[in-house]
PDB file of N, H, CA, C and O in Angstrom:
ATOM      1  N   UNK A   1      18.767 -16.508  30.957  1.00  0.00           N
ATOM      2  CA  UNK A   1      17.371 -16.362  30.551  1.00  0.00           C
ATOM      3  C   UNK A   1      17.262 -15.550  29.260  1.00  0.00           C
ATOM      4  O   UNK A   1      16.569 -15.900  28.304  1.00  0.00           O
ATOM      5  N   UNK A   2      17.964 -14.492  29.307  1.00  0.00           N
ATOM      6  H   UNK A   2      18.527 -14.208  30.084  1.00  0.00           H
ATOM      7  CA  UNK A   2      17.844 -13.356  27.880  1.00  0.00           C
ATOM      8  C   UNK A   2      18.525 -14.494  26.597  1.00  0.00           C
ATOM      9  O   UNK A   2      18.067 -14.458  25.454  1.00  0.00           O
ATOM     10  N   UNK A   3      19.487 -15.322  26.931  1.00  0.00           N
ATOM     11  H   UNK A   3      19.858 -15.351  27.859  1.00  0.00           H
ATOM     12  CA  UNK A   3      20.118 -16.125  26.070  1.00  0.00           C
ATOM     13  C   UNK A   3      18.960 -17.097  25.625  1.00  0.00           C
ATOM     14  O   UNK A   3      19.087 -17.326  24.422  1.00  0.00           O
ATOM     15  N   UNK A   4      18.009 -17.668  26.102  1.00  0.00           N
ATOM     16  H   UNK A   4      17.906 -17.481  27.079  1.00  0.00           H
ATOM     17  CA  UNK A   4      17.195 -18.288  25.571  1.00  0.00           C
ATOM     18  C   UNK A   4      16.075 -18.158  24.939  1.00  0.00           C
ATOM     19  O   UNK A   4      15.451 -18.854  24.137  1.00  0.00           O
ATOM     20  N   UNK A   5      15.841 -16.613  25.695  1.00  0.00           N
ATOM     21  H   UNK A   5      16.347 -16.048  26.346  1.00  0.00           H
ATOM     22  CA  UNK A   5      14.374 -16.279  24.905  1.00  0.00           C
ATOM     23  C   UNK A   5      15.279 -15.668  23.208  1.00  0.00           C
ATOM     24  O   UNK A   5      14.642 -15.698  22.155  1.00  0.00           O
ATOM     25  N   UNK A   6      16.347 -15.308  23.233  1.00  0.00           N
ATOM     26  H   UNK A   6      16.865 -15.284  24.088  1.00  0.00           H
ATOM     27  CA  UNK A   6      17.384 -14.593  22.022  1.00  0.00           C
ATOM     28  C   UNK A   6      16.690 -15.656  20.941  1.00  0.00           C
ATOM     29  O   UNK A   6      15.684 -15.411  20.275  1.00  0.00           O
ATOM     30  N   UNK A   7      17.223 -16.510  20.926  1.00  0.00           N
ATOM     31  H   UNK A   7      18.040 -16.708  21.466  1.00  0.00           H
ATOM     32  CA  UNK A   7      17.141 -18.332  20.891  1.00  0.00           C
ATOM     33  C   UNK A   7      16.147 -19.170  20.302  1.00  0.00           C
ATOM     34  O   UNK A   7      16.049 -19.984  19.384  1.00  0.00           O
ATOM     35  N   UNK A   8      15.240 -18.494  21.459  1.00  0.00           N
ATOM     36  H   UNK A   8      15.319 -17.832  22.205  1.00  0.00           H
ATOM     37  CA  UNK A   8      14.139 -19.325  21.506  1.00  0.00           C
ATOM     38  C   UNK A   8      13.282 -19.418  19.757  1.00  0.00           C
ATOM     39  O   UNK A   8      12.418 -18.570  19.534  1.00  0.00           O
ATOM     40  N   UNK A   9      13.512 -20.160  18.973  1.00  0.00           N
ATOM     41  H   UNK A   9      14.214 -20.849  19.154  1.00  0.00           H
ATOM     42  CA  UNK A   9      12.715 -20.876  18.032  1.00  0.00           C
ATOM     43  C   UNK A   9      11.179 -20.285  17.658  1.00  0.00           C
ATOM     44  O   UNK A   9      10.799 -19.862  16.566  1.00  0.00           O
ATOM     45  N   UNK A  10      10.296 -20.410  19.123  1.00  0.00           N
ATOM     46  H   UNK A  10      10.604 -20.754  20.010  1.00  0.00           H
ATOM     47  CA  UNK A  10       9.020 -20.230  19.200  1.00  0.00           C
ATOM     48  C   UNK A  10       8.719 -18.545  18.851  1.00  0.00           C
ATOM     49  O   UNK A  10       7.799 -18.188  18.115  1.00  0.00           O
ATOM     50  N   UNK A  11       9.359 -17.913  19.302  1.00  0.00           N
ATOM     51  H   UNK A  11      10.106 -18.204  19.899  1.00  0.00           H
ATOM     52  CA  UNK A  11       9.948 -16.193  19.280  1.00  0.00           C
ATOM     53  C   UNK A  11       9.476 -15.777  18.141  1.00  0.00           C
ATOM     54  O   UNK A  11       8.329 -15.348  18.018  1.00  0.00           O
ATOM     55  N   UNK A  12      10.767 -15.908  16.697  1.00  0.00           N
ATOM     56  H   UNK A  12      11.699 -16.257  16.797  1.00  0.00           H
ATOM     57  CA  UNK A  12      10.981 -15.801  15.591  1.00  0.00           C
ATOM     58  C   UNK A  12      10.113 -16.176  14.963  1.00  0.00           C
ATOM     59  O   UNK A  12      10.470 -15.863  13.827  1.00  0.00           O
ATOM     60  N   UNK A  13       9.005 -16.736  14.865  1.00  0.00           N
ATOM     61  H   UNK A  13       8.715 -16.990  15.788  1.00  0.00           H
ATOM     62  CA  UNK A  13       7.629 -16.804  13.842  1.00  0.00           C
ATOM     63  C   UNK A  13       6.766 -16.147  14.423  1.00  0.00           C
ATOM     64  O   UNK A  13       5.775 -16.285  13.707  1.00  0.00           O
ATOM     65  N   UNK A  14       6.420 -15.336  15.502  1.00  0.00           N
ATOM     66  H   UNK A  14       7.226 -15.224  16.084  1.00  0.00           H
ATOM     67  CA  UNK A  14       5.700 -14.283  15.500  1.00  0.00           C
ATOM     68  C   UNK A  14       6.737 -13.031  15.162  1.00  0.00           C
ATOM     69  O   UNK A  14       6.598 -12.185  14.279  1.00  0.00           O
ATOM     70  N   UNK A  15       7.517 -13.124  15.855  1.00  0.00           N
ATOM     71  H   UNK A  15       7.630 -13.812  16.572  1.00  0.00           H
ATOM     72  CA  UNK A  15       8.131 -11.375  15.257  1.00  0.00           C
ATOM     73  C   UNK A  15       8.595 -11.469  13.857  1.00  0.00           C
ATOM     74  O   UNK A  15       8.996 -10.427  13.339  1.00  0.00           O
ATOM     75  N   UNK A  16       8.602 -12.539  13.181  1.00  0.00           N
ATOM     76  H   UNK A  16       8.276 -13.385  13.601  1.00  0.00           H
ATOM     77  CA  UNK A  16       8.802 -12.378  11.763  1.00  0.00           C
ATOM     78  C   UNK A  16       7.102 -11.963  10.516  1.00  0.00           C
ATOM     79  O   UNK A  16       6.970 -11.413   9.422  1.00  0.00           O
ATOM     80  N   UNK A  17       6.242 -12.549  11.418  1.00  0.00           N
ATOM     81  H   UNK A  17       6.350 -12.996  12.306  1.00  0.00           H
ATOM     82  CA  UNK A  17       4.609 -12.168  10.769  1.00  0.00           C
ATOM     83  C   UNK A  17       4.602 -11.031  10.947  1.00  0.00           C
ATOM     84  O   UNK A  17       4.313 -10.260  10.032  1.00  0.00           O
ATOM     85  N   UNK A  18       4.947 -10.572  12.283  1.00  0.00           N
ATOM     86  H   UNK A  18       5.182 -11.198  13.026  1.00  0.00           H
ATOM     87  CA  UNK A  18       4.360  -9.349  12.741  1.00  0.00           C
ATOM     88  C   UNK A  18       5.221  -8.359  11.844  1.00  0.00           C
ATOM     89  O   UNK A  18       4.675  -7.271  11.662  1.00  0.00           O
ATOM     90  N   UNK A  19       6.409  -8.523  11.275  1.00  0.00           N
ATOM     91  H   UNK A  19       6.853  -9.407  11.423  1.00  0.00           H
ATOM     92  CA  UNK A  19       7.012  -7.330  10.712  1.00  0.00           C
ATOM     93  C   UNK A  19       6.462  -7.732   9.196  1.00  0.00           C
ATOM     94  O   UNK A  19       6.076  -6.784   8.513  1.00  0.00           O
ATOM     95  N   UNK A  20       6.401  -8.942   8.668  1.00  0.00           N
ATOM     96  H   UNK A  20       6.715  -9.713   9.223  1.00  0.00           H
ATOM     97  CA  UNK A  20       5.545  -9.341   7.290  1.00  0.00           C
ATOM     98  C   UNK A  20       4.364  -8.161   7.126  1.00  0.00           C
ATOM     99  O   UNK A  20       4.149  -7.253   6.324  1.00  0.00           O
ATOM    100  N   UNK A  21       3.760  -8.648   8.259  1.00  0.00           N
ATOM    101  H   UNK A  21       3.934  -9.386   8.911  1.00  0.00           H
ATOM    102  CA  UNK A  21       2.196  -7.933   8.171  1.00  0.00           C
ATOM    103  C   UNK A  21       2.111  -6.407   7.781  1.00  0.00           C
ATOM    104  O   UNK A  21       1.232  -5.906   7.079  1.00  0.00           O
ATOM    105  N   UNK A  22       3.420  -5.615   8.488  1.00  0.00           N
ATOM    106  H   UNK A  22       4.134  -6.022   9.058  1.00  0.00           H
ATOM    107  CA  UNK A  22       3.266  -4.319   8.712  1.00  0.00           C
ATOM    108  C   UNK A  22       3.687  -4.041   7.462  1.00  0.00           C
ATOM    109  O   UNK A  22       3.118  -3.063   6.976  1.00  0.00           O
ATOM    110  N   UNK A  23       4.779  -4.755   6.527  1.00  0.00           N
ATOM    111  H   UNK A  23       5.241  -5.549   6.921  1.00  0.00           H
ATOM    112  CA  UNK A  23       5.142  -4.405   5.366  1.00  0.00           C
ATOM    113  C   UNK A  23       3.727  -4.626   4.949  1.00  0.00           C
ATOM    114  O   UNK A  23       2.849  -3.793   5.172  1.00  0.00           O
ATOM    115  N   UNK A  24       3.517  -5.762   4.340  1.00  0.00           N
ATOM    116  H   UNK A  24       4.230  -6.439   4.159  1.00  0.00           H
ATOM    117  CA  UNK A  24       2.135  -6.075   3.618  1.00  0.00           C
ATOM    118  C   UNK A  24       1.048  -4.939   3.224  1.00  0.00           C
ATOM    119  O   UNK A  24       0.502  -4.601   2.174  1.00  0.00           O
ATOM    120  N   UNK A  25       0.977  -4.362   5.063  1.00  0.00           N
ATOM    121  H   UNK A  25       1.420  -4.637   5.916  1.00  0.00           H
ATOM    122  CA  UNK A  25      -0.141  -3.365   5.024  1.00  0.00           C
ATOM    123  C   UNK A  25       0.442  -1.937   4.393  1.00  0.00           C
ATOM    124  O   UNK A  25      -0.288  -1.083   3.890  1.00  0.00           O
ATOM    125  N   UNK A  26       2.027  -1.823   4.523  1.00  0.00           N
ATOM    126  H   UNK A  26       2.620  -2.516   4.932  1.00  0.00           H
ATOM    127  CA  UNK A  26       2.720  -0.292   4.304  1.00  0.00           C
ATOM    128  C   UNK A  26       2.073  -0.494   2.797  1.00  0.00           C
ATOM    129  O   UNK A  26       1.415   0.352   2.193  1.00  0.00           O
ATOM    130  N   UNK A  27       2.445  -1.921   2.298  1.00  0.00           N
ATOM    131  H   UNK A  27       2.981  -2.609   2.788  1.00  0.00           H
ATOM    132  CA  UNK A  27       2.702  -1.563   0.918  1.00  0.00           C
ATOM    133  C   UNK A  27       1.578  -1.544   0.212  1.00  0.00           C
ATOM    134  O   UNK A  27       1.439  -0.834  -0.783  1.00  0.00           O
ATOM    135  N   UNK A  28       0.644  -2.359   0.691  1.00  0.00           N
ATOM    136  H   UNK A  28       0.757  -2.936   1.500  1.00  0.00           H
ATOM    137  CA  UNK A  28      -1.285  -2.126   0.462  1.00  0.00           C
ATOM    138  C   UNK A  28      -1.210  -0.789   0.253  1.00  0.00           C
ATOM    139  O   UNK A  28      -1.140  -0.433  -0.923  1.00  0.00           O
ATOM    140  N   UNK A  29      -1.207   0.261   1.326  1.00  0.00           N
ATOM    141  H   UNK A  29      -1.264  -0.029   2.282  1.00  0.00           H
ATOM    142  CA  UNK A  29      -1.378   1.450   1.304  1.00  0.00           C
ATOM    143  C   UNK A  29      -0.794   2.351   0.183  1.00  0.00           C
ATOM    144  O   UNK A  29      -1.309   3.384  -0.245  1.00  0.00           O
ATOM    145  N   UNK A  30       0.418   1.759  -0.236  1.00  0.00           N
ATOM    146  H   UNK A  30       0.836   0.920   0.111  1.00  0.00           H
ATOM    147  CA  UNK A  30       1.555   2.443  -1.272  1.00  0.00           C
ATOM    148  C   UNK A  30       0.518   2.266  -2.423  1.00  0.00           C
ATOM    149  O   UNK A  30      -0.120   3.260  -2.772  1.00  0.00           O
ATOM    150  N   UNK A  31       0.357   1.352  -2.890  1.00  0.00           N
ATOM    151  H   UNK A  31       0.875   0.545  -2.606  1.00  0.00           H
ATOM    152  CA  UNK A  31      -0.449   0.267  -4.253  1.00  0.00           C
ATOM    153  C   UNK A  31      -2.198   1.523  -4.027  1.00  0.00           C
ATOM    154  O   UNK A  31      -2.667   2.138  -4.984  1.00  0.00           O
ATOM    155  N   UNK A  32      -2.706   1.574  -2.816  1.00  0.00           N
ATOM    156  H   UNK A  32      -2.325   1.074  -2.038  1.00  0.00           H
ATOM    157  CA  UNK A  32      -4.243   2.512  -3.095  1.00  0.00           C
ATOM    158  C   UNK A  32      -3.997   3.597  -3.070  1.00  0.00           C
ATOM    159  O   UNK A  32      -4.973   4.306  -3.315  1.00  0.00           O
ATOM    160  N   UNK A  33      -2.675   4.352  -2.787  1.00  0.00           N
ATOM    161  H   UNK A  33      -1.882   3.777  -2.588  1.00  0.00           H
ATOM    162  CA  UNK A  33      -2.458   5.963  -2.989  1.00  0.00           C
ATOM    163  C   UNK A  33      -2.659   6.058  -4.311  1.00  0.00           C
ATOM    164  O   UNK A  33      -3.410   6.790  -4.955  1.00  0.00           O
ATOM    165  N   UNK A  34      -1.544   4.844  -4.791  1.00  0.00           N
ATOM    166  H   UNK A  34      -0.933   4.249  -4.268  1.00  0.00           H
ATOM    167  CA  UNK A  34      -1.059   4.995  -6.574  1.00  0.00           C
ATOM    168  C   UNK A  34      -2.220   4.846  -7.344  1.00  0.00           C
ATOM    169  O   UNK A  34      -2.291   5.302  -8.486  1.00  0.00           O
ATOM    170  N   UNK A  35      -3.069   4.284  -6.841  1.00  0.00           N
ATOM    171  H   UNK A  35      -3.012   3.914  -5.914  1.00  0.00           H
ATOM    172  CA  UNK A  35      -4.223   3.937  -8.291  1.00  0.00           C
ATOM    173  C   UNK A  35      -5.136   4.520  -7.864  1.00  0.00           C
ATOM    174  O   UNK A  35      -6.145   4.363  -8.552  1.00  0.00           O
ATOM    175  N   UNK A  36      -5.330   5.510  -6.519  1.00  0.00           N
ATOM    176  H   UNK A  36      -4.510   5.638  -5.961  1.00  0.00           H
ATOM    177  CA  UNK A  36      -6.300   6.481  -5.877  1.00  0.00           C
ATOM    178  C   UNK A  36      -5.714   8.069  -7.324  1.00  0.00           C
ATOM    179  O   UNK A  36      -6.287   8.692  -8.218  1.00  0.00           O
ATOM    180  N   UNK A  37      -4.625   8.040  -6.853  1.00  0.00           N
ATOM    181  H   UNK A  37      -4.160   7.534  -6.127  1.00  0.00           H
ATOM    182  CA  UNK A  37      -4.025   9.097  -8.424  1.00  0.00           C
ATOM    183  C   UNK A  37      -4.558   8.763  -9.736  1.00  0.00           C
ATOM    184  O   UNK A  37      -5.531   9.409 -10.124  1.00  0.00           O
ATOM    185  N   UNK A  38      -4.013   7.744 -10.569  1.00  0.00           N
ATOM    186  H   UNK A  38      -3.222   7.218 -10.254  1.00  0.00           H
ATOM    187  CA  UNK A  38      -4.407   6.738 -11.207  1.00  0.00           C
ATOM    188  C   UNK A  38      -5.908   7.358 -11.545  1.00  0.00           C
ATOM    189  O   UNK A  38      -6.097   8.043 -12.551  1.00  0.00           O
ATOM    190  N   UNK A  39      -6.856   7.071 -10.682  1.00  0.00           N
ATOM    191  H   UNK A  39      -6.703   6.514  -9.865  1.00  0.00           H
ATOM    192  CA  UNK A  39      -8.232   7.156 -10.930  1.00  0.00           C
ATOM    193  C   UNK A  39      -8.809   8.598 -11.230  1.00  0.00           C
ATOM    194  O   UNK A  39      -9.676   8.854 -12.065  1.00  0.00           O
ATOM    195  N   UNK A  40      -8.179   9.473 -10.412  1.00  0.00           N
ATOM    196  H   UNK A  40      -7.474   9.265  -9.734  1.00  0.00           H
ATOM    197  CA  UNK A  40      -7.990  10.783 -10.096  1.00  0.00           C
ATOM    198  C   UNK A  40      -7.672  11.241 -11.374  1.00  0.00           C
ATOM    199  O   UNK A  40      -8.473  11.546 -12.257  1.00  0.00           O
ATOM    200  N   UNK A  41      -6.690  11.265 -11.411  1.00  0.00           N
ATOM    201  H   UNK A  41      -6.039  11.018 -10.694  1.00  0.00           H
ATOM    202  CA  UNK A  41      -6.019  11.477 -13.489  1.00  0.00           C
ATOM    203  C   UNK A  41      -6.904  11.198 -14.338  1.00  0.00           C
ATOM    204  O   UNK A  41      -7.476  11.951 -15.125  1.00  0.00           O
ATOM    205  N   UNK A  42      -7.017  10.107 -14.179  1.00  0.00           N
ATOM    206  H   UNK A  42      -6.552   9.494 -13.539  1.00  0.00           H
ATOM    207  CA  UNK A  42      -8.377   9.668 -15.280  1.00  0.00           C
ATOM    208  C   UNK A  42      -9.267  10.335 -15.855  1.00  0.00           C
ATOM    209  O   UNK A  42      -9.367  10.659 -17.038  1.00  0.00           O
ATOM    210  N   UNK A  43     -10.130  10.598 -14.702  1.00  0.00           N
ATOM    211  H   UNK A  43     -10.049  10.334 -13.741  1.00  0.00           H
ATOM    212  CA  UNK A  43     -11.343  11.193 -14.594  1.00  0.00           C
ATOM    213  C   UNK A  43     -11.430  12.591 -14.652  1.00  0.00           C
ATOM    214  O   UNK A  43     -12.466  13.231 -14.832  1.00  0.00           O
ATOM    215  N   UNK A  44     -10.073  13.129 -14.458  1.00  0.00           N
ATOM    216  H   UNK A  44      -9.232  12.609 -14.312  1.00  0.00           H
ATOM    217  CA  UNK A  44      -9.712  14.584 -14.751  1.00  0.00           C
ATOM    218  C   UNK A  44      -9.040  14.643 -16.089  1.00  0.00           C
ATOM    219  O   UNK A  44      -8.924  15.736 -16.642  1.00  0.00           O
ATOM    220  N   UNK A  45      -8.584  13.534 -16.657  1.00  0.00           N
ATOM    221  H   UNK A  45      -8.679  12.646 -16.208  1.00  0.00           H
ATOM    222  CA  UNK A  45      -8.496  13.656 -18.147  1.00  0.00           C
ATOM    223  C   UNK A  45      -9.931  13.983 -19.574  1.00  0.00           C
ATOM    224  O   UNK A  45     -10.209  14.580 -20.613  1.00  0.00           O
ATOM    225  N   UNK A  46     -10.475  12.872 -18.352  1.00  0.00           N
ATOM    226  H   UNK A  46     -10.250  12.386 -17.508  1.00  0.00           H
ATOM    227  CA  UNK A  46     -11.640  12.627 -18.902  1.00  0.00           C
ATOM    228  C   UNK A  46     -12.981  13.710 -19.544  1.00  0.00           C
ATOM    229  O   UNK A  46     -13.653  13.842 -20.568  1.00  0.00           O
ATOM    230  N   UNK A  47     -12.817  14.353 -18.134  1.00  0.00           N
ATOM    231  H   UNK A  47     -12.272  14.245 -17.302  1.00  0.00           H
ATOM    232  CA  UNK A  47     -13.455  15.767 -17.885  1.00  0.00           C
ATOM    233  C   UNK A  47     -12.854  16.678 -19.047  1.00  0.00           C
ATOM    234  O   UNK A  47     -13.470  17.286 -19.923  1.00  0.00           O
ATOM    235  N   UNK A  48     -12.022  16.634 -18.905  1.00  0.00           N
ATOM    236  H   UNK A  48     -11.522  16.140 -18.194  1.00  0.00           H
ATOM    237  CA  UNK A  48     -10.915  17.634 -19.625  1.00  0.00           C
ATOM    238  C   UNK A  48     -11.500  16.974 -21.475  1.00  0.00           C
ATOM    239  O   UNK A  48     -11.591  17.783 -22.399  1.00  0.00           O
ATOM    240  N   UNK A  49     -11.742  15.832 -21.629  1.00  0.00           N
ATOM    241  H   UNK A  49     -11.668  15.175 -20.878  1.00  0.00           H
ATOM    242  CA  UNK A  49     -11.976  15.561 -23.341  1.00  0.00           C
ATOM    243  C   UNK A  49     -13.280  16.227 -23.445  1.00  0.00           C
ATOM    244  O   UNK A  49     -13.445  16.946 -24.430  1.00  0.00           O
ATOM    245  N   UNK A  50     -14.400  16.088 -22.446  1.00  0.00           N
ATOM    246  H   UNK A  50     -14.265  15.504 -21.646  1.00  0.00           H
ATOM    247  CA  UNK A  50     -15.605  16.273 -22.672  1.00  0.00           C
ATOM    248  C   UNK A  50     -15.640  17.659 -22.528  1.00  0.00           C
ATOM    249  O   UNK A  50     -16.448  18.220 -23.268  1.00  0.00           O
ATOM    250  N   UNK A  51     -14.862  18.505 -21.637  1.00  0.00           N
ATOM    251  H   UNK A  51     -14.205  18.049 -21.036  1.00  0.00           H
ATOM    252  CA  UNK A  51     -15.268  19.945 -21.716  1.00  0.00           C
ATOM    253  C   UNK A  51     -14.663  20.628 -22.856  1.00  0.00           C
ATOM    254  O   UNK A  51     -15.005  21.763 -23.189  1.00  0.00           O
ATOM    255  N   UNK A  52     -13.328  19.611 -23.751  1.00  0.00           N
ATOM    256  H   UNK A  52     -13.051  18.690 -23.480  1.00  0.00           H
ATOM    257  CA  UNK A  52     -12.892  20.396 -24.924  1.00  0.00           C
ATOM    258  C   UNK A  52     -13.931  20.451 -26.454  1.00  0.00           C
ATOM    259  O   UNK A  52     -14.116  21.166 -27.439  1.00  0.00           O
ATOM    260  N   UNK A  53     -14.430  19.115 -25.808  1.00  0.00           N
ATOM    261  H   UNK A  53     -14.280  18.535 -25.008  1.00  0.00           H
ATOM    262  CA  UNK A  53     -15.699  18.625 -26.616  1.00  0.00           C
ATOM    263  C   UNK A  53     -16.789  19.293 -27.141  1.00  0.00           C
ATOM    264  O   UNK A  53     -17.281  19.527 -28.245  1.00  0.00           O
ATOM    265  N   UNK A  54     -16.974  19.493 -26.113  1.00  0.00           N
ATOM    266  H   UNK A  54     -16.575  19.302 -25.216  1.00  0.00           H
ATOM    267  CA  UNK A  54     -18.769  20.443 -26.035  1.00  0.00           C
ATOM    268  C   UNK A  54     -18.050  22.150 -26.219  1.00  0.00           C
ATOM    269  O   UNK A  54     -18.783  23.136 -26.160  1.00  0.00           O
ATOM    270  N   UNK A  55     -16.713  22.249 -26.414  1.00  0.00           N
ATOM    271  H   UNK A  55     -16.117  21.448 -26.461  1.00  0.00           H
ATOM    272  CA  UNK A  55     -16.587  23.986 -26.551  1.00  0.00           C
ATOM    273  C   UNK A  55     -16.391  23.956 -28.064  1.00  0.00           C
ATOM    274  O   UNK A  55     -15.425  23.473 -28.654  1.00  0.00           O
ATOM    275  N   UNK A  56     -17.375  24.502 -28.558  1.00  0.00           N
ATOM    276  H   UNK A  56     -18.160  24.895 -28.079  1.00  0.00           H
ATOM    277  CA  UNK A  56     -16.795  25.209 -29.718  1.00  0.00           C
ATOM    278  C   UNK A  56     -17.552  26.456 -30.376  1.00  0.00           C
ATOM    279  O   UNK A  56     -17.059  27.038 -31.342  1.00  0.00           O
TER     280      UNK A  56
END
C-alpha cells in the first residue's frame, strides 16, 4: 500500500503546487519587504532634500 501511494501519479501534482505555492508566496513576501524599504528610502531621501532645502 505505502508502495503505491509512493507511486501514485495522482499524489505528485498536488504536493508539487502545494510546495510551488508556498515558494510563490515566500517570495511575494521577499519582493514587498524589498520595495516596502525601497519606498521607505525614498521618501526619507526625499524629506531629507526638502528639509536641506528650506534651511538656510
Amino acid at each position: 500500500m505505502t508502495k503505491i501511494q509512493e507511486t501514485d501519479p495522482i499524489l505528485f501534482p498536488s504536493e508539487a503546487n502545494e510546495n510551488k505555492g508556498e515558494k510563490k508566496r515566500a517570495g511575494q513576501g521577499i519582493v514587498l519587504v524589498i520595495a516596502a524599504i525601497g519606498i521607505m528610502a525614498f521618501v526619507i531621501y526625499m524629506t531629507m532634500i526638502v528639509f536641506a532645502t528650506t534651511q538656510s
